[in-house]
KOLZA-505061 format. One record per residue (C-alpha): residue in three letters; x, y, z. Coordinates in Angstrom, 1 decimal, decimal comma. Example, Ala and Ser with C-alpha at 12.3 -4.5 7.8 and 13.67 -1.06 7.14 Angstrom:
BEGIN
(site "ALA"; (12,3; -4,5; 7,8));
(site "SER"; (13,7; -1,1; 7,1));
//
This chain:
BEGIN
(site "UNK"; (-64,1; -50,9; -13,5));
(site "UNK"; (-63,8; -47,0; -12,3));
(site "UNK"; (-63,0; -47,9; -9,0));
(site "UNK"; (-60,2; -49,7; -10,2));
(site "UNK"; (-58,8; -47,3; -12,7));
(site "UNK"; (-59,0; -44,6; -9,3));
(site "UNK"; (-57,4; -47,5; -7,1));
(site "UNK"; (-54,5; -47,9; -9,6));
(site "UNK"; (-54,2; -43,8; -10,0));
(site "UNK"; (-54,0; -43,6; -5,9));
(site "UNK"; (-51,2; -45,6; -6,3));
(site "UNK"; (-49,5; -44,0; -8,5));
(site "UNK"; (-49,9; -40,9; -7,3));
(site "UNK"; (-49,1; -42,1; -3,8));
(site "UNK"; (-45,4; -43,6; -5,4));
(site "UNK"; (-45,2; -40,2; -7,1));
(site "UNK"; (-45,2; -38,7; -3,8));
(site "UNK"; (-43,3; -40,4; -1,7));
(site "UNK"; (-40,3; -40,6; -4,8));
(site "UNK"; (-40,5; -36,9; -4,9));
(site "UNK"; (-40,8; -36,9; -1,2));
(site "UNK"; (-37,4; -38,8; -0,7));
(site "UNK"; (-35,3; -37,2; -4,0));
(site "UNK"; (-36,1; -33,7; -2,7));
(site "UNK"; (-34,0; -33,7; 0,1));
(site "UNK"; (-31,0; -34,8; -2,1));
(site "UNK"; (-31,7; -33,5; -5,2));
(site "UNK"; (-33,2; -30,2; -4,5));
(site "UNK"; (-31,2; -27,1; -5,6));
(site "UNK"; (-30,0; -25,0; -2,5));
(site "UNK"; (-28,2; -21,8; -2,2));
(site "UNK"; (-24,3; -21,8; -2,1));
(site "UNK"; (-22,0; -18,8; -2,0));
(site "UNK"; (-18,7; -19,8; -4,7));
(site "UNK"; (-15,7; -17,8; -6,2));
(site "UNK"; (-16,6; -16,0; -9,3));
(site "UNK"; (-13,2; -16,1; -10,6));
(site "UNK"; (-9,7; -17,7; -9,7));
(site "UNK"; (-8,8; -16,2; -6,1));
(site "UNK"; (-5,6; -16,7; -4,2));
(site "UNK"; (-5,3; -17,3; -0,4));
(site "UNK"; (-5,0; -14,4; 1,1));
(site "UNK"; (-7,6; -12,4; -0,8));
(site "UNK"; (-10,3; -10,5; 1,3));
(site "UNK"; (-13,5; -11,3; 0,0));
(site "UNK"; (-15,9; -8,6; -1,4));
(site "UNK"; (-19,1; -9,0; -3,4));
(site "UNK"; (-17,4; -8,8; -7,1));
(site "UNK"; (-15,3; -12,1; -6,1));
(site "UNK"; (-18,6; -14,1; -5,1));
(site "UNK"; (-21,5; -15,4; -6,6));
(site "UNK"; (-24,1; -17,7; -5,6));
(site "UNK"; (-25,5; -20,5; -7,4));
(site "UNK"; (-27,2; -23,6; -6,7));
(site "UNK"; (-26,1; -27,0; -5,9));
(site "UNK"; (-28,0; -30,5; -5,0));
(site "UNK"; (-28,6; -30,6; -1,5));
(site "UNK"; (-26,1; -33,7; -0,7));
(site "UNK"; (-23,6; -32,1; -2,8));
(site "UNK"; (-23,3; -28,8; -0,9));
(site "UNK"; (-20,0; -29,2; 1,2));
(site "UNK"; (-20,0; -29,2; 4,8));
(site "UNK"; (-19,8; -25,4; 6,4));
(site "UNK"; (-20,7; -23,5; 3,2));
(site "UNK"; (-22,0; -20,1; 2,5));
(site "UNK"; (-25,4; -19,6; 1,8));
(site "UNK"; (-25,4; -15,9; 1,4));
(site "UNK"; (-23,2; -13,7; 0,2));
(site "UNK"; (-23,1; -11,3; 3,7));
(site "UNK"; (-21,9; -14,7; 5,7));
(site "UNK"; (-18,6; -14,5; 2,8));
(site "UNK"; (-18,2; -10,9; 2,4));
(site "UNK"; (-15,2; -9,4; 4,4));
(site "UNK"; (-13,8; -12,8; 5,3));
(site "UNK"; (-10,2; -13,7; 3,9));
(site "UNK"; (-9,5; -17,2; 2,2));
(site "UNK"; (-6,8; -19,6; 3,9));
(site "UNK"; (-6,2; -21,4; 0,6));
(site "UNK"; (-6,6; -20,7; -3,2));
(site "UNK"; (-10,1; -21,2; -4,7));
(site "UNK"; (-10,6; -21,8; -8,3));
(site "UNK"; (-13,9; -20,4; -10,3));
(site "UNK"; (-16,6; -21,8; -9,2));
(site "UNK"; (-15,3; -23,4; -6,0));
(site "UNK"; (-17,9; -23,5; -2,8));
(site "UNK"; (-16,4; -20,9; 0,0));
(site "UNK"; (-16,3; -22,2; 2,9));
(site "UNK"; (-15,8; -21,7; 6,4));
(site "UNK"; (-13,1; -24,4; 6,2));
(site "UNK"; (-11,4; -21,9; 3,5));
(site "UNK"; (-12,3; -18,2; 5,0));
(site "UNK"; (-12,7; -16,3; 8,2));
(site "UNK"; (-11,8; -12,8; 9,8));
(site "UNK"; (-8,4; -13,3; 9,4));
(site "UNK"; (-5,8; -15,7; 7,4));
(site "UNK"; (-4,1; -16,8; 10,7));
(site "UNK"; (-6,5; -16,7; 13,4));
(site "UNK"; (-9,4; -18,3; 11,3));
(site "UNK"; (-10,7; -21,1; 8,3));
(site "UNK"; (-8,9; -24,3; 8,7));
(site "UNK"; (-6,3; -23,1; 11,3));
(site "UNK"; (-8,7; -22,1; 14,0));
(site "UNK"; (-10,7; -25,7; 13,5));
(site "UNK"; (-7,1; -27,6; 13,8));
(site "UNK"; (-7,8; -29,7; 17,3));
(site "UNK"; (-5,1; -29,6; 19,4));
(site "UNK"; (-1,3; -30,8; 18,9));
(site "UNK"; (-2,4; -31,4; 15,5));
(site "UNK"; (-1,6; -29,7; 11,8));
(site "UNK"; (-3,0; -30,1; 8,4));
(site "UNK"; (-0,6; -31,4; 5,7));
(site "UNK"; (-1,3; -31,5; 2,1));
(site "UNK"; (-0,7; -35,5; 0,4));
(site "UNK"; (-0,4; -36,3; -3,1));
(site "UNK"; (-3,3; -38,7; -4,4));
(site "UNK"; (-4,9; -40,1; -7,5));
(site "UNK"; (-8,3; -41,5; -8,7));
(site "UNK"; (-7,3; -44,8; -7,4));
(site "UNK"; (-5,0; -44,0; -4,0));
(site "UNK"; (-7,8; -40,9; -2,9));
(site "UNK"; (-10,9; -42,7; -3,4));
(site "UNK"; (-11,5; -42,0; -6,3));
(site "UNK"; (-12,9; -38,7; -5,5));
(site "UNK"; (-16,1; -40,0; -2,9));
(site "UNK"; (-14,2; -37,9; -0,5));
(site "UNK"; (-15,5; -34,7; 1,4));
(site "UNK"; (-14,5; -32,8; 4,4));
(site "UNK"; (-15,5; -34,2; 7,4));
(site "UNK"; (-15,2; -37,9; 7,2));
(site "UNK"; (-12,0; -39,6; 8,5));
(site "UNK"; (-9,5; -42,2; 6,9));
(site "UNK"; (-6,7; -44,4; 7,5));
(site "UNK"; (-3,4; -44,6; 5,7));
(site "UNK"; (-2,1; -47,2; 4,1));
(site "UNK"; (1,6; -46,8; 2,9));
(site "UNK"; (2,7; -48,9; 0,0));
(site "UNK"; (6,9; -49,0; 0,3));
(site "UNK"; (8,8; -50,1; -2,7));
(site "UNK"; (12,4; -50,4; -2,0));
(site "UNK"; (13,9; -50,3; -5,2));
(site "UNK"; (12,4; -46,4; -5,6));
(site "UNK"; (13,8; -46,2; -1,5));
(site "UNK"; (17,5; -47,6; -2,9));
(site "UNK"; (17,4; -45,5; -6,2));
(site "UNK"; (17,0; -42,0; -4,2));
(site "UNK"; (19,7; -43,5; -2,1));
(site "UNK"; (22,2; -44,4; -5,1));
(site "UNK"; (21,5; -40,7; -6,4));
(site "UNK"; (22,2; -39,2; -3,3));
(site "UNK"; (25,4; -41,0; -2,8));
(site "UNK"; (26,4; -40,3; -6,7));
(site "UNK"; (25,6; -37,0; -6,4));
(site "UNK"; (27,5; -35,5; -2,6));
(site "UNK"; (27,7; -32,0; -2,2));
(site "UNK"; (31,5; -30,3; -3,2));
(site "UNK"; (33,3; -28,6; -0,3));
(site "UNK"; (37,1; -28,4; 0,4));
(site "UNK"; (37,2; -32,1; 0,9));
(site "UNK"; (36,2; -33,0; -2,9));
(site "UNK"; (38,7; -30,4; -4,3));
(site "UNK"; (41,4; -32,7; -7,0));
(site "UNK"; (44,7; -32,4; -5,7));
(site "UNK"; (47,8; -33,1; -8,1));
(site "UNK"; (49,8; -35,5; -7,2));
(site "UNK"; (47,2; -36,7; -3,8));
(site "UNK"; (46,9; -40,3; -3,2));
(site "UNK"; (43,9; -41,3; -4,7));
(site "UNK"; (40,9; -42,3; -3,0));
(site "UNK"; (40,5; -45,9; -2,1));
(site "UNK"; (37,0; -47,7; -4,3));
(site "UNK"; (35,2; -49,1; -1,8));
(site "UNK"; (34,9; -53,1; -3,0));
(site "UNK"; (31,6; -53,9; -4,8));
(site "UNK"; (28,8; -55,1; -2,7));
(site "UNK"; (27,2; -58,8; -3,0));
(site "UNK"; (23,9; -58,4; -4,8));
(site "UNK"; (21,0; -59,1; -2,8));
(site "UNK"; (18,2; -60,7; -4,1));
(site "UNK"; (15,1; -58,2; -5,2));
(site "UNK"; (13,0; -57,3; -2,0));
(site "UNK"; (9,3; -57,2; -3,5));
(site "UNK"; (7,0; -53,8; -2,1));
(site "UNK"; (5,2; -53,7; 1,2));
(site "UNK"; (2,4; -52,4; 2,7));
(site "UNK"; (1,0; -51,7; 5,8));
(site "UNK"; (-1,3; -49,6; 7,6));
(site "UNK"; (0,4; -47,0; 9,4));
(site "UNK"; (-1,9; -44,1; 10,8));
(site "UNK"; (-5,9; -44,5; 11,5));
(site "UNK"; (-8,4; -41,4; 12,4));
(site "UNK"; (-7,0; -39,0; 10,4));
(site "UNK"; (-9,5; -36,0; 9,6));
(site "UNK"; (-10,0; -34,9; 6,3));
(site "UNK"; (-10,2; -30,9; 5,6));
(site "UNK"; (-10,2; -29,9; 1,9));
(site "UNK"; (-10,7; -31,8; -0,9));
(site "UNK"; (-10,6; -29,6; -4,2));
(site "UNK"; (-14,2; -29,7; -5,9));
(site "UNK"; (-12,4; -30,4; -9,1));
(site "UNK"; (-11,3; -33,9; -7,6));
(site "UNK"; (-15,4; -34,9; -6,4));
(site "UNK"; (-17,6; -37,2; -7,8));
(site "UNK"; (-20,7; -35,7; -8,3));
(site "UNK"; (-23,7; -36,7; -10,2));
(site "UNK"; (-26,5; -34,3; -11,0));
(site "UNK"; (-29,1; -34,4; -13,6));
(site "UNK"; (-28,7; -32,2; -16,8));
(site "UNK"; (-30,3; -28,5; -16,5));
(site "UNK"; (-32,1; -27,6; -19,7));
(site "UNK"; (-29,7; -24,6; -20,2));
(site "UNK"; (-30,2; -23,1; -16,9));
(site "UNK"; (-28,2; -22,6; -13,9));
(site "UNK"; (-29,9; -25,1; -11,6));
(site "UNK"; (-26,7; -26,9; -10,6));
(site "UNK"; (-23,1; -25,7; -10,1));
(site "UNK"; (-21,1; -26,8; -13,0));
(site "UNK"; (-18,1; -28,3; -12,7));
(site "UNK"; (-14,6; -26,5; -13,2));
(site "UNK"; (-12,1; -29,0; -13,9));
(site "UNK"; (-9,2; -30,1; -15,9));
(site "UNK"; (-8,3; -33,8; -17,0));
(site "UNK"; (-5,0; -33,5; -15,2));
(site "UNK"; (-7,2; -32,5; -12,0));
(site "UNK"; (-9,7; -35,1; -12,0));
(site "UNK"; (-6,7; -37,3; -12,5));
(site "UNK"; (-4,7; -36,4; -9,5));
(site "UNK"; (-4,8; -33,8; -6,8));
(site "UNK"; (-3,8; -33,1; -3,5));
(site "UNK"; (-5,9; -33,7; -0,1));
(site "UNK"; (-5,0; -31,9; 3,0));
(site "UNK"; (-5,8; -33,9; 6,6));
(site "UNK"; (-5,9; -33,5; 10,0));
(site "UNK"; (-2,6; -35,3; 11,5));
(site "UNK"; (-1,3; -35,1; 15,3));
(site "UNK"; (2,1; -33,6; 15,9));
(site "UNK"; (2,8; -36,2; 19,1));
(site "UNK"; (5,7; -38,8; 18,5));
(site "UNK"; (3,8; -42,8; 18,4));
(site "UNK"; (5,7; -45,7; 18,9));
(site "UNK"; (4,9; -47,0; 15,0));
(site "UNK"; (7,0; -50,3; 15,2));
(site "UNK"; (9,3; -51,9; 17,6));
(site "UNK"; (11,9; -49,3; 18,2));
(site "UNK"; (10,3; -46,6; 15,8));
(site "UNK"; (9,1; -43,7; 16,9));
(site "UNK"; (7,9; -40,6; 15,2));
(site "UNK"; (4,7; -38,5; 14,7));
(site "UNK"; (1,8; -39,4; 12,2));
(site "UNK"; (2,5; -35,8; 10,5));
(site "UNK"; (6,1; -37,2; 10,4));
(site "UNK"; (5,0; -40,1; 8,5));
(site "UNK"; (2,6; -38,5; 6,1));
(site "UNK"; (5,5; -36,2; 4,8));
(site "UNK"; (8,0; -39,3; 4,8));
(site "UNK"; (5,2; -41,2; 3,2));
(site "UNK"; (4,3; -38,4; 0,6));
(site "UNK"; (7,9; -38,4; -0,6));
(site "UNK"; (9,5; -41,8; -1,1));
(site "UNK"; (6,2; -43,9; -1,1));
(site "UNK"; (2,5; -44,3; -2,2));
(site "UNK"; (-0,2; -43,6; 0,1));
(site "UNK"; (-4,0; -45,2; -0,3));
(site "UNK"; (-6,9; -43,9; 1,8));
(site "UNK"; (-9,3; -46,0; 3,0));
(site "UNK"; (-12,3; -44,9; 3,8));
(site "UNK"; (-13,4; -45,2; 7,4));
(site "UNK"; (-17,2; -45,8; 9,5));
(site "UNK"; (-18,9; -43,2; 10,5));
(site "UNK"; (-17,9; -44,4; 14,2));
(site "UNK"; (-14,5; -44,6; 13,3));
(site "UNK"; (-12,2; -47,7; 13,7));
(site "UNK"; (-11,7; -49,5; 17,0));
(site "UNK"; (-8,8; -52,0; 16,7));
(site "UNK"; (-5,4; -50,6; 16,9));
(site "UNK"; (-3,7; -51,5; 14,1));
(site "UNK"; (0,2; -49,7; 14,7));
(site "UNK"; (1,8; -53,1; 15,8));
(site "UNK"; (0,7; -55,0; 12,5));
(site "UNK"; (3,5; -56,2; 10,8));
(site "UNK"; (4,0; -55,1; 7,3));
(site "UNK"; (2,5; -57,2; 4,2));
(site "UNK"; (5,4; -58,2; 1,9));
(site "UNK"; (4,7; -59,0; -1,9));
(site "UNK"; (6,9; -62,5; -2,0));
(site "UNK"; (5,9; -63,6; 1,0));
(site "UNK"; (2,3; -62,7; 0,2));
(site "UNK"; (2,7; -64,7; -3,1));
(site "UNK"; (4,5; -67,9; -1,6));
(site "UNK"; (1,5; -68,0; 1,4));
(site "UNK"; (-1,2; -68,3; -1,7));
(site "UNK"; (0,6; -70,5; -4,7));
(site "UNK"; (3,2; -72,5; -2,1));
(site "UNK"; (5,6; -71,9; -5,0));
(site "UNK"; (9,1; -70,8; -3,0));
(site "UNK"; (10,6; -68,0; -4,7));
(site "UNK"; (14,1; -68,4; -5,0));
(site "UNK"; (16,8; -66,9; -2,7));
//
């Protein structure tokens, strides 16, 4: 009867290690130098601005400060909020010539997109890994921005009311076209992603009986709602469709403005189909190819 009572604690003492054995390397508190209150880019970075604290091991970013010496005289590219990891993505010796600017690869910039909880991943994101773009195009927003750009034309010489001037001629009223439905396709692969805020991560930790195991997180509602990711894009013109060319930092910023723009998450190995010459995936014609139904003209 003892020897299996001591059998039985073996094993439980062998699961208790090999649990504890496997959690420790996520889990574990590590060192992690971050801003100890609101600093702007720009600021040079001196041991009253920086603390360190302790983060789980897996949510540490990639290229952060352990101590504060490795932080202390460097200069921060962009703005960190309180609490906010530093970086070497963020700071280095000087704002132009270091931080994200320095690890830019060649013929390539960062630019800064416009996401949500749904369209950025819902926040699973970190520096590092790459995505592809898919662009959601609605044309009614696309004619709307068009109508108020045509209501609204800038006043010159030209525009200036004349008495007595011949009026001008109204253009006749256009046929009305039926509704075109959104479309999406997938218009730039590989892109690099460089900074995402921590307010906008998704982070699990367990709960610290009151003391300052883990780095607590410094976010608004607003933030965790929406945010803005900065990527790695090239600067050299594709051929994107038939006809169409421009670069992917082109589209991004075309993308950003009069459209909505999903990430999708990519392999570790990346992609390896080419996916520039798919056509684009139209609502109606989406809808029609599953029901049958024929929407009318």
């Amino acid at each position: 009867m003892k020897r299996s009572y001591l059998v039985v604690g073996a094993l439980a003492l062998g699961a208790f290690i090999l649990t504890y054995a496997l959690l420790a390397g996520v889990v574990q508190p590590s060192p992690v130098v971050v801003a100890k209150v609101d600093l702007s880019a720009g600021t040079l970075l001196d041991a009253g601005s920086l603390e360190v604290r302790t983060l789980p091991a897996d949510a540490i970013p990639q290229g952060a400060y352990t101590k504060l010496d490795q932080a202390v005289g460097k200069v921060l590219t962009t703005a960190r909020v309180a609490g906010d990891p530093i970086t070497a993505y963020v700071a280095g010796e000087s704002a132009a010539s270091s931080g994200i600017p320095a690890q830019l690869a060649e013929n390539t910039v960062a630019i800064a997109i416009n996401v949500d909880q749904a369209t950025g991943l819902g926040g699973v994101l970190r520096p590092g890994q790459t995505v592809t773009v898919i662009g959601v195009i609605d044309p009614q927003h696309i004619e709307q921005n068009m109508l108020q750009s045509i209501s609204s034309p800038a006043l010159g010489p030209s525009a200036t009311s004349v008495p007595g001037a011949a009026s001008t001629p109204v253009p006749p009223t256009p046929t009305p076209q039926p509704p075109l439905s959104p479309a999406a396709r997938i218009v730039i692969t590989g892109l690099k992603v460089l900074v995402v805020p921590q307010s906008f991560r998704y982070e699990e930790a367990p709960a610290s009986s009151g003391s300052n195991t883990f780095l607590p997180a410094v976010t608004t509602a607003s933030q965790e709602q929406a945010s803005v990711i900065l990527l790695q894009a090239p600067v050299t013109p594709v051929e994107v469709a038939p006809g169409l060319v421009a670069s992917p930092a082109e589209l991004l910023a075309l993308l950003n403005q009069a459209a909505v723009i999903h990430l999708a998450l990519e392999p570790a190995d990346g992609l390896t189909i080419r996916v520039e010459a798919v056509p684009a995936v139209d609502l109606a014609t989406l809808y029609e190819s599953i029901t049958g139904y024929q929407l009318a003209p």
